[in-house]
C-alpha positions in Angstrom: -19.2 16.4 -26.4 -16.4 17.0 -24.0 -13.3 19.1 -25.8 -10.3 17.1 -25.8 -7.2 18.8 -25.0 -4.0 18.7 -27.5 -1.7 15.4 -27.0 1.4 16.3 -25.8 3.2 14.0 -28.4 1.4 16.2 -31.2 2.6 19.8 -29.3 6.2 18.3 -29.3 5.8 17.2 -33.3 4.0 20.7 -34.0 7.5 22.2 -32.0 9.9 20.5 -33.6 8.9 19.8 -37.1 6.1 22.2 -37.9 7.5 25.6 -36.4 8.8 27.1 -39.9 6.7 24.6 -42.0 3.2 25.8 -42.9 1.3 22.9 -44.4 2.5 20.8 -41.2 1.4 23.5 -39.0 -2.1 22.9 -40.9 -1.6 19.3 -40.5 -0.9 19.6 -36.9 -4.6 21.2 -36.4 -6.5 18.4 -39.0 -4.7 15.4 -36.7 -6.0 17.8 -33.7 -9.0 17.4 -35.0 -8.8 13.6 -36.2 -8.1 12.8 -32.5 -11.3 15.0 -31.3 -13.3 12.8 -33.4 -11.7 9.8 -32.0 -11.7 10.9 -28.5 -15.3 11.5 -29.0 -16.2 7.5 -29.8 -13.8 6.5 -27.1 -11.3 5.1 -29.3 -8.3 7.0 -28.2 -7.6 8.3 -24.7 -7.1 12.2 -23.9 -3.2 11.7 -24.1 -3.2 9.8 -27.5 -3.1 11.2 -30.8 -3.1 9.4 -34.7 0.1 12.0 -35.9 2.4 9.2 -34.6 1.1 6.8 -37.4 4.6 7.7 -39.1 7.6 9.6 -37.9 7.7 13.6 -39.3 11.5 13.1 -39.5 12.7 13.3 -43.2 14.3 9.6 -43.6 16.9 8.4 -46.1 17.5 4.6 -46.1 20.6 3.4 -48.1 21.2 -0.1 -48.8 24.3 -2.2 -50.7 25.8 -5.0 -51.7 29.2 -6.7 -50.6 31.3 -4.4 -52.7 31.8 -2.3 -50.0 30.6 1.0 -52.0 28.2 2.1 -49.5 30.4 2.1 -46.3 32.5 3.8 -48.4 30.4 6.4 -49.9 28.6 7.0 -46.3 32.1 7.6 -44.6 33.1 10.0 -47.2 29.7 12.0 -47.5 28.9 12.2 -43.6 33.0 12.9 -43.3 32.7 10.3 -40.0 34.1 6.9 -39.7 30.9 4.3 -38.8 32.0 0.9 -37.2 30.9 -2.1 -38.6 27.6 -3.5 -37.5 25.1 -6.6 -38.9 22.4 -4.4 -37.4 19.7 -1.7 -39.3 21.2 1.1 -37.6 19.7 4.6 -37.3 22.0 7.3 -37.9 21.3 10.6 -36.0 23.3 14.1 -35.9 25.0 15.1 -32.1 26.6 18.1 -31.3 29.1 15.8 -29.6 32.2 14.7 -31.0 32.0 11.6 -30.1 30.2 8.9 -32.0 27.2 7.1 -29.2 25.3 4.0 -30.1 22.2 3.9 -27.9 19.9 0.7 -28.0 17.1 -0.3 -29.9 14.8 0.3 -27.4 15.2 4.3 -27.4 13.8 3.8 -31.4 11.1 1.7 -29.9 9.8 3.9 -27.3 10.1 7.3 -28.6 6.9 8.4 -31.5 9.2 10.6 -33.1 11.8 7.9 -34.6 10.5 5.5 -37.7 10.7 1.8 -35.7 8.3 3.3 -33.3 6.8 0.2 -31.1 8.4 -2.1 -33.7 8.7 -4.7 -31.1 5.0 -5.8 -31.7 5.5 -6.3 -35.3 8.6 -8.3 -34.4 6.8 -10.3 -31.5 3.9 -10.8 -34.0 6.2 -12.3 -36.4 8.1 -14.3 -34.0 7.0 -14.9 -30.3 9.7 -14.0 -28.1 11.5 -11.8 -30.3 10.2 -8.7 -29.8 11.9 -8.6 -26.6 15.3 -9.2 -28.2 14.9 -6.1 -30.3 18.5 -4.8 -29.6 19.8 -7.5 -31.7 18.4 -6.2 -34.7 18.5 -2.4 -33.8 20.7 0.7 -33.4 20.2 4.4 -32.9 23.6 6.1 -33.7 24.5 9.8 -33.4 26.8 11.1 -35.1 28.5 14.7 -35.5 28.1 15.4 -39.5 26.2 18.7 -41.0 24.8 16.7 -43.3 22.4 14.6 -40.2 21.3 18.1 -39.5 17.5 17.9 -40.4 17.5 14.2 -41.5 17.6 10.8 -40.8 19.9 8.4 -42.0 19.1 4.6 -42.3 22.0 2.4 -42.7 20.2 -1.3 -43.8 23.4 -4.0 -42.9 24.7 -6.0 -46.0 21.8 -9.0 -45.1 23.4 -11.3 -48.0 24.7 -14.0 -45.9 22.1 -13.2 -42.7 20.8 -16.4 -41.4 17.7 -14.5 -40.2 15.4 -14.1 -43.8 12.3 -13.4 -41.9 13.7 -10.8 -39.6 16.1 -9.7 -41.9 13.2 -8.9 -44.7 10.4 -7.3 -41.7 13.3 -4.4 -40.6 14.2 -4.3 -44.5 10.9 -3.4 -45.9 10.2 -1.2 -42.7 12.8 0.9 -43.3 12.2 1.2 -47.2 7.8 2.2 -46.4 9.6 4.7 -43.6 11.7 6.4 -46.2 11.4 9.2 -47.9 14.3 8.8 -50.5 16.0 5.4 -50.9 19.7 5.1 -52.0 20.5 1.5 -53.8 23.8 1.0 -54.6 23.5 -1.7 -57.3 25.8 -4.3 -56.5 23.1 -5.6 -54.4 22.0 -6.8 -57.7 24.5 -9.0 -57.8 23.5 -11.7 -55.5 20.6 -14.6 -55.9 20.0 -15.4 -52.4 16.5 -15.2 -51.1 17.3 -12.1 -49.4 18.0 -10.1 -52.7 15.0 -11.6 -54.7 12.4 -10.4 -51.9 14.3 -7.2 -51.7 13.7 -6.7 -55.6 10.1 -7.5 -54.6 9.9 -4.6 -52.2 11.9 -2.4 -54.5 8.8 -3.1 -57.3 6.1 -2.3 -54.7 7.7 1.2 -53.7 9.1 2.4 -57.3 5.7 4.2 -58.3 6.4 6.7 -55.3 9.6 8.3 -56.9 11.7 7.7 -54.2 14.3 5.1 -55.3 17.8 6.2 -56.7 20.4 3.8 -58.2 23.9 4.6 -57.3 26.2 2.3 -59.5 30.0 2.2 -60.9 30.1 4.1 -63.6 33.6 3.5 -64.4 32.6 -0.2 -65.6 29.2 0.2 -67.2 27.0 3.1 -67.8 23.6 3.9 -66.9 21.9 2.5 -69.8 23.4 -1.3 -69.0 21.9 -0.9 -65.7 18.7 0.5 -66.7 18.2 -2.5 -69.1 19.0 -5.1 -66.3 17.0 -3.6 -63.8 13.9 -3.3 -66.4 14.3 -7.0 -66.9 14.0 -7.3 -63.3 10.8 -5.2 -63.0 12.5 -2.4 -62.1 11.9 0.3 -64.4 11.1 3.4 -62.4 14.1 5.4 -60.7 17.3 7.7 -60.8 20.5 6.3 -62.1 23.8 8.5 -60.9 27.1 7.1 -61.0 29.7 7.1 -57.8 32.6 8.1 -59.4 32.6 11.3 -59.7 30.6 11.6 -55.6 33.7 12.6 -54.3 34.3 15.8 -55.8 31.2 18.1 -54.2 31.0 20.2 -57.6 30.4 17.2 -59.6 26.8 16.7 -61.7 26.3 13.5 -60.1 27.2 15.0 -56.7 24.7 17.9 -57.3 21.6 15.8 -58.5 22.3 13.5 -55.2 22.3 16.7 -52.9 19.5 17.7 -54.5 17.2 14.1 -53.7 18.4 14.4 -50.5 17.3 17.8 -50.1 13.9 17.0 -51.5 13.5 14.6 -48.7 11.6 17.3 -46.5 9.2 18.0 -48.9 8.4 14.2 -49.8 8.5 14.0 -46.0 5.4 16.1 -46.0 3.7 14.1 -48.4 4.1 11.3 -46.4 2.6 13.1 -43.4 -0.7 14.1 -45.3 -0.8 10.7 -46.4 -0.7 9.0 -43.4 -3.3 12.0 -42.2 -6.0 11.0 -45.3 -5.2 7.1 -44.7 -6.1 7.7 -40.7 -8.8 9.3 -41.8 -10.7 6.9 -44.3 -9.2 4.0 -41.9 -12.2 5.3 -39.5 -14.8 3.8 -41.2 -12.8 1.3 -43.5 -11.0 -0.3 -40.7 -12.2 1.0 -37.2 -16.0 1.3 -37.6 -16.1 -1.9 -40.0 -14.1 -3.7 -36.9 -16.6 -2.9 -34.3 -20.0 -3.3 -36.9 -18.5 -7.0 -37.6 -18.0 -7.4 -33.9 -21.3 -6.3 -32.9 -22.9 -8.6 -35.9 -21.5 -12.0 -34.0 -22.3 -10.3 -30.9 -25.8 -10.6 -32.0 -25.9 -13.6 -33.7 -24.5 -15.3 -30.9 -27.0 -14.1 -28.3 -30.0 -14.8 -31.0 -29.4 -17.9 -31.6 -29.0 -18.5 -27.8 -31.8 -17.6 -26.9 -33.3 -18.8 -29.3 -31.8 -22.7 -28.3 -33.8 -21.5 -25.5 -37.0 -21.5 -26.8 -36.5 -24.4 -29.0 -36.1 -26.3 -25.6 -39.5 -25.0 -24.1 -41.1 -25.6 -27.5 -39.6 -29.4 -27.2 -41.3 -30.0 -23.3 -44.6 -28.6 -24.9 -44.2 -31.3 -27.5 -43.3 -34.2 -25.2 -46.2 -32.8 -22.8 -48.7 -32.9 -25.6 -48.1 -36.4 -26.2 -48.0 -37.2 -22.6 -51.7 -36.4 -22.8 -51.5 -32.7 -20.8 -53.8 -30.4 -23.3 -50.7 -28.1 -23.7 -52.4 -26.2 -26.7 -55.7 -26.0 -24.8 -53.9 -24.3 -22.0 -52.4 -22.1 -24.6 -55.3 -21.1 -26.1 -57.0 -20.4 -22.9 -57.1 -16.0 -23.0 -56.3 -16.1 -19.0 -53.6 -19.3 -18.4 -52.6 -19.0 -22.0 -51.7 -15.1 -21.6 -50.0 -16.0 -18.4 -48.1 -18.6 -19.8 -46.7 -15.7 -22.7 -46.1 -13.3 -19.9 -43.9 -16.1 -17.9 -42.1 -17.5 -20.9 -41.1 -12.5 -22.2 -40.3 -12.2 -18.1 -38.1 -15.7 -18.0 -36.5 -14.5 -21.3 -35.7 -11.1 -21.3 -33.5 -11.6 -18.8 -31.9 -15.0 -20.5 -31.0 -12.6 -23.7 -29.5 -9.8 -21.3 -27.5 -12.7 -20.0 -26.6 -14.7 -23.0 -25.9 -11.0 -24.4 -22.8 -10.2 -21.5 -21.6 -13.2 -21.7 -21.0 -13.4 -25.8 -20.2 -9.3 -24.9 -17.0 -10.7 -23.5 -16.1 -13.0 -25.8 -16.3 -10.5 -28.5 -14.4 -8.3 -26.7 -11.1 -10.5 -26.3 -11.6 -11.0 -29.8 -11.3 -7.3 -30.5 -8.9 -6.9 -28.3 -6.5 -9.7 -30.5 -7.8 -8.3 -33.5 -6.3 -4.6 -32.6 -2.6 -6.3 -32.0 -3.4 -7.8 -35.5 -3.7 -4.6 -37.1 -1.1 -2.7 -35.2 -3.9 -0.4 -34.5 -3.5 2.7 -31.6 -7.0 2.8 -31.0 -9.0 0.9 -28.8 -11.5 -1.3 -30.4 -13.2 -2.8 -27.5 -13.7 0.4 -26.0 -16.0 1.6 -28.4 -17.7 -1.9 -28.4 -18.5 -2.1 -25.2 -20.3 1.6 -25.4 -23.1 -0.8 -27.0 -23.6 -3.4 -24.2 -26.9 -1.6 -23.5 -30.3 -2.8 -22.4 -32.1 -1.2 -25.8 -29.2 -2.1 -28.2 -29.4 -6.1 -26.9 -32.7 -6.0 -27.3 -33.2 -3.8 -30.4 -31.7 -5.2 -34.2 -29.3 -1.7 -34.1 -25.9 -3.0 -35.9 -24.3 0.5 -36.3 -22.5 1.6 -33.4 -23.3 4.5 -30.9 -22.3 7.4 -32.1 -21.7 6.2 -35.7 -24.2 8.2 -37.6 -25.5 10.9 -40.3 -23.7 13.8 -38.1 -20.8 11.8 -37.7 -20.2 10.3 -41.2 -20.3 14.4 -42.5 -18.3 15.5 -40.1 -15.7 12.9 -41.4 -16.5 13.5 -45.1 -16.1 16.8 -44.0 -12.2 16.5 -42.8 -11.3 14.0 -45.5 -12.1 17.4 -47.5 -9.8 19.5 -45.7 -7.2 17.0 -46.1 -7.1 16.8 -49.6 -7.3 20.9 -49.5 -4.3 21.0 -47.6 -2.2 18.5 -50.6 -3.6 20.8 -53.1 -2.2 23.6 -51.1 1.0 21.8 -50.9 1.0 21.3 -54.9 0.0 24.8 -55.4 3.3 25.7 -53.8 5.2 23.7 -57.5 2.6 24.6 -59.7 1.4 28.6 -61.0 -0.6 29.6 -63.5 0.4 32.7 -66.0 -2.0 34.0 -67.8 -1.2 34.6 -71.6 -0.5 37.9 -72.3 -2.6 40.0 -74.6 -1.1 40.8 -77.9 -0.1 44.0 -79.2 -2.6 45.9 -81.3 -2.0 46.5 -84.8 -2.3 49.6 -85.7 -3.5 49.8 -89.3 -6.2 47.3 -88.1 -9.8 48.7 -87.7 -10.9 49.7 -84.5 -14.1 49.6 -82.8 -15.9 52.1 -80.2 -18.3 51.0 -78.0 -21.2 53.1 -77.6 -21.2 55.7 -74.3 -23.2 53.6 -71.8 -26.3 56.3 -71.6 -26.6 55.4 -75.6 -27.3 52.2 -74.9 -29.6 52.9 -71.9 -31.5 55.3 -74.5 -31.7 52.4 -77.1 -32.7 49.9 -74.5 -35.6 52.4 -73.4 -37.3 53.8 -76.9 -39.9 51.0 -77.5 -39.1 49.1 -80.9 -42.1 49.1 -83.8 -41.9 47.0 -86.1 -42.4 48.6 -90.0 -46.0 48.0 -91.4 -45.7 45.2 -94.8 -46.4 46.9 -98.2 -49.5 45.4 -99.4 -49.6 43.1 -102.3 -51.4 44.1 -105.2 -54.4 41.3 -105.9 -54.1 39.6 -109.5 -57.5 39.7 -111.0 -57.9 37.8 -113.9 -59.3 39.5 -117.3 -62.9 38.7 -118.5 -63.4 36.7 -122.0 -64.9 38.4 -124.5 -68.1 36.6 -125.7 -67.9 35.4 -129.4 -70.8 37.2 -130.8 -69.3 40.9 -129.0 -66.3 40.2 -130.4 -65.3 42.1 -133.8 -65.8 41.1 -137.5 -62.8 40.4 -138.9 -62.4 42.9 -142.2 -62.1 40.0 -144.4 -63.6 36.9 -144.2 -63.5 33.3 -146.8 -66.4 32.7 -148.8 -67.2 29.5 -146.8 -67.4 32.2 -143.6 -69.9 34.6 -145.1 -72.5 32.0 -146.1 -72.7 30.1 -142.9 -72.6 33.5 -140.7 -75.8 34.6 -143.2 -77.3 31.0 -142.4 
């Protein structure tokens, strides 16, 4: 096995976002060794690494209606004035004072930022657009404290976009990307196509925890909304009103600060996930890519042959019935054993052939089916480690490298994984033991024996004490008539039979 060194993509994450983090520093070494195992069936190169599945940046996406509450409430809070834009815009901290809008494609090329290579989702949705990304996109960076750490996602007001399908891809991005998500609830307001697939979104991501519900609370109160947003499916979130945002020692203003400074910590969550989802995607997705690859592989170079043989099988038909004594031949130990020797040497190589060829079909299909799946690793890489005399030959449908040792060593770091989200519960969750409760002192007490007592006790042998015996009934003896006394006085009757 050759050691793979350390991506430099994953030293620059461990630099940046794990220095003064401790479960990421842990993650950093479980992707480290995610990648090894990669490396090691040739589906990532030495310079690759799976930790840029997701971006370790803690994201915030906020997204509003036409009302005009959330330009408002993120020019107040970030204490900058934004520009106007119909673009998904990605709002950065500078040290400079001056507000820069850099393209789309610096998101698109740099691993660290959440629309990582999103031009291949958008040229999979529409060919031609992916190269038209900075129509859609925008990294701004902006001088506020409140960047510091963070990103901000600023989702354009897409009720009147003429773009649904484009629109709705860099929509629900943004909100799978995020680790809290800021609604201000006029969007709520509108019926377009837009807003109902929005809501759809909004249902899929609730169970994470992550939405909050920012809404005017100085024309209906949290419970109206709650109820309109339940009818809507909606029933899982935080409600805070905007009124009272503007005044920094607010309750409303403290819960928001705090969401927003929980977003590191859900942040991290979303790391480990994406480390356990890389990790049971080995076998769910990778391995079960390349076994279903190597099944039509075979199948196709089977059956090829075996069209093959079907046509000699056809001219030793026809031949029979020409009159040639095919079967006699056959039968023959020396022609017929020459014949099977002819047919295994014209064959063998027929199936290698057949094999190479269907090898490279397989391969381009591999190769579509990775840009499918938005997958890093290469697919046909690890297929074509099988394009070997013994496994076309052989019925061997796992493939190399895929085995006992493997599957535990996997088993083995999908352990470590979870470990390492326990670890990161432990961190919110202790355990205090109940503390024993005063004596009381009129109770009895009790005094264990010294401990060479109870050696002494354990030692002198135990005899059991004998039964008393049990006296034996014994039954008295009947007197015989004629032993038995004369009675002193007797009838008349009585003395003259007794002298008969």
């Amino acid at each position: 096995m050759t050691e793979k060194t350390a991506s430099k993509h994953l030293i620059n994450l461990q630099s940046q976002f794990a220095a003064d983090n401790a479960v990421l520093q842990n993650a950093v070494k479980l992707f480290h060794e995610l990648d090894q195992f990669e490396y090691d069936l040739d589906l990532i190169g030495n310079e690759d690494t799976t930790a840029i599945q997701t971006s370790w940046w803690p994201i915030i996406s906020i997204i509003g209606g036409n009302s005009g509450a959330k330009n408002t409430f993120l020019a107040q809070y970030l204490n900058v004035e934004l520009s106007a834009t119909h673009k998904t815009s990605v709002l950065s901290y500078s040290s400079q004072t001056n507000q820069t809008i850099l393209p789309a494609t610096a998101l698109d090329v740099d691993y660290r930022y959440p629309f990582y290579r999103i031009s291949q989702k958008i040229e999979a949705l529409k060919k031609g657009e992916g190269e038209r990304i900075n129509d859609y996109l925008e990294l701004k960076t902006l001088n506020s404290s409140r960047l510091q750490g963070k990103l901000f996602i600023d989702i354009p007001n897409f009720i009147h976009a003429t773009n649904f399908d484009m629109s709705n891809l860099l929509t629900t991005y943004s909100l799978e990307q995020s680790d809290v998500v800021l609604v201000f609830c006029d969007i709520f307001n509108s019926t377009t196509d837009l807003a109902k697939a929005l809501i759809t979104t909004l249902i899929s991501q609730q169970e994470s925890n992550k939405l909050v519900y920012l809404f005017d609370d100085t024309t209906s109160g949290a419970v109206v909304w709650q109820k309109k947003l339940a009818d809507l499916g909606l029933t899982i979130g935080q409600f805070i009103g905007t009124s009272q945002l503007e005044n920094a020692t607010s309750t409303d203003f403290i819960l928001l600060e705090q969401r927003l400074a929980n977003a590191g910590l859900q942040r991290s969550y979303r790391v480990l996930h994406s480390l356990e989802k890389s990790v049971r995607d080995v076998e769910r997705v990778l391995i079960h890519e390349v076994k279903l690859a190597i099944f039509h592989w075979k199948e196709g170079s089977t059956f090829s042959s075996l069209l093959v043989l079907g046509l000699f099988a056809m001219m030793a038909v026809f031949a029979e019935v020409a009159g040639i004594d095919f079967l006699g031949l056959l039968i023959d130990p020396i022609v017929g054993s020459a014949l099977v020797l002819t047919t295994i040497a014209f064959m063998v190589p027929t199936h290698v052939l057949f094999s190479k060829m269907i090898a490279k079909i397989s391969i381009r299909s591999l190769i579509r089916r990775q840009k499918q799946l938005h997958l890093i690793e290469n697919l046909a890489a690890l297929f074509e480690r099988n394009i070997i005399f013994s496994r076309m030959m052989l019925p061997m449908s796992d493939p190399i490298g895929w085995n006992k040792k493997t599957k535990s060593q996997l088993a083995a770091l999908l352990n470590k994984t979870q470990d390492l989200v326990q670890s990161l519960n432990d961190n919110f969750s202790f355990y205090t033991a109940i503390p024993t409760p005063i004596a009381n002192q009129f109770a009895p007490t009790f005094t264990a024996p010294e401990p060479t007592l109870i050696a002494e006790l354990i030692a002198t042998q135990i005899v059991a004490p004998q039964p008393a015996p049990v006296p034996q009934y014994v039954a008295p003896q009947p007197v015989p008539i004629s032993q038995s006394a004369t009675p002193t006085r007797q009838s008349s009757l009585m003395q003259k039979i007794l002298k008969k």
